[in-house]
C-alpha positions in Angstrom: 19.6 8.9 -11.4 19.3 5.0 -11.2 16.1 3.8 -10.2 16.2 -0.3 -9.3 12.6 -2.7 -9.0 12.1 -5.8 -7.5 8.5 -7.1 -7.6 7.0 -9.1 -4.1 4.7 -11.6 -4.5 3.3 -13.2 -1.0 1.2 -16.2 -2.7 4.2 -18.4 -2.8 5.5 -17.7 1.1 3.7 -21.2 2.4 4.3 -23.2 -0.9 5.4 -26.7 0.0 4.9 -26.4 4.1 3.7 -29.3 5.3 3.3 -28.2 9.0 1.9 -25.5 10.8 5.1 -24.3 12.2 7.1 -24.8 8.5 4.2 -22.4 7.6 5.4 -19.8 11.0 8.7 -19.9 9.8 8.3 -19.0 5.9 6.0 -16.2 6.8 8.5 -15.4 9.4 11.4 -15.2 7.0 9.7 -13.4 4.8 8.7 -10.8 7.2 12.2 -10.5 8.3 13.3 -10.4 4.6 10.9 -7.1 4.0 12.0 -5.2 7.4 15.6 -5.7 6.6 14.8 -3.8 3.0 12.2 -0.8 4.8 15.1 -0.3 7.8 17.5 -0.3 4.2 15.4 2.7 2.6 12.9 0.3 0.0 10.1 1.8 -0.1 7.0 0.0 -1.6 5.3 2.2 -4.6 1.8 2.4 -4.3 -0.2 0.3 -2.6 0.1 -3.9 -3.1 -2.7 -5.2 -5.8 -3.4 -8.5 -6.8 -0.4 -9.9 -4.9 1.7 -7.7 -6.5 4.3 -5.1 -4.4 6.4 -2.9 -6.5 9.9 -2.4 -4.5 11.9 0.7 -5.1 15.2 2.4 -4.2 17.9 4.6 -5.9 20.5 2.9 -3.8 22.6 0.7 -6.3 24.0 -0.7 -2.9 21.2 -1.7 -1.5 19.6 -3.0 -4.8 22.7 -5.3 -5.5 22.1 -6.7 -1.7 18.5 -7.5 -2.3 18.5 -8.6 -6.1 17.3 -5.8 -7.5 17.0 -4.6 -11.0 17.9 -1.3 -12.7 14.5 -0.4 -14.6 15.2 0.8 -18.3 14.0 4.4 -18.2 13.2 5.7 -21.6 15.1 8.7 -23.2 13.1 11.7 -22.3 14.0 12.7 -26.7 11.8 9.7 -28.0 
């Protein structure tokens, strides 16, 4: 079975605001952006660490809809 990764980084989200509400509205798209992929099936592997979130599904559906890639599993014979 397919697995697919996409890695979430927060630090970035406010990069460039030069307002308080520019600010709102990147956190807020953002937010949006990660409900749309939990109400999808993502689930987040493990807990976030060092502003790293692993992503995860099986779905190659809903990894093509969120940019996700297929991780390389290695062959269980090496």
């Amino acid at each position: 079975m397919a697995r697919f990764t996409r890695i979430w980084r927060s630090k970035w989200l406010t990069d460039d605001a030069e307002t308080l509400s520019e600010m709102t509205e990147k956190l807020l798209g953002a937010a949006k952006e990660l409900d749309e992929m939990r109400l999808a099936g993502i689930e987040l592997e493990g807990p976030v660490q060092d502003d790293y979130g692993f992503l995860v599904t099986d779905d190659p559906e809903v990894a093509e809809r969120f940019g996700f890639l297929e991780e390389e599993l290695e062959d269980e014979d090496d």
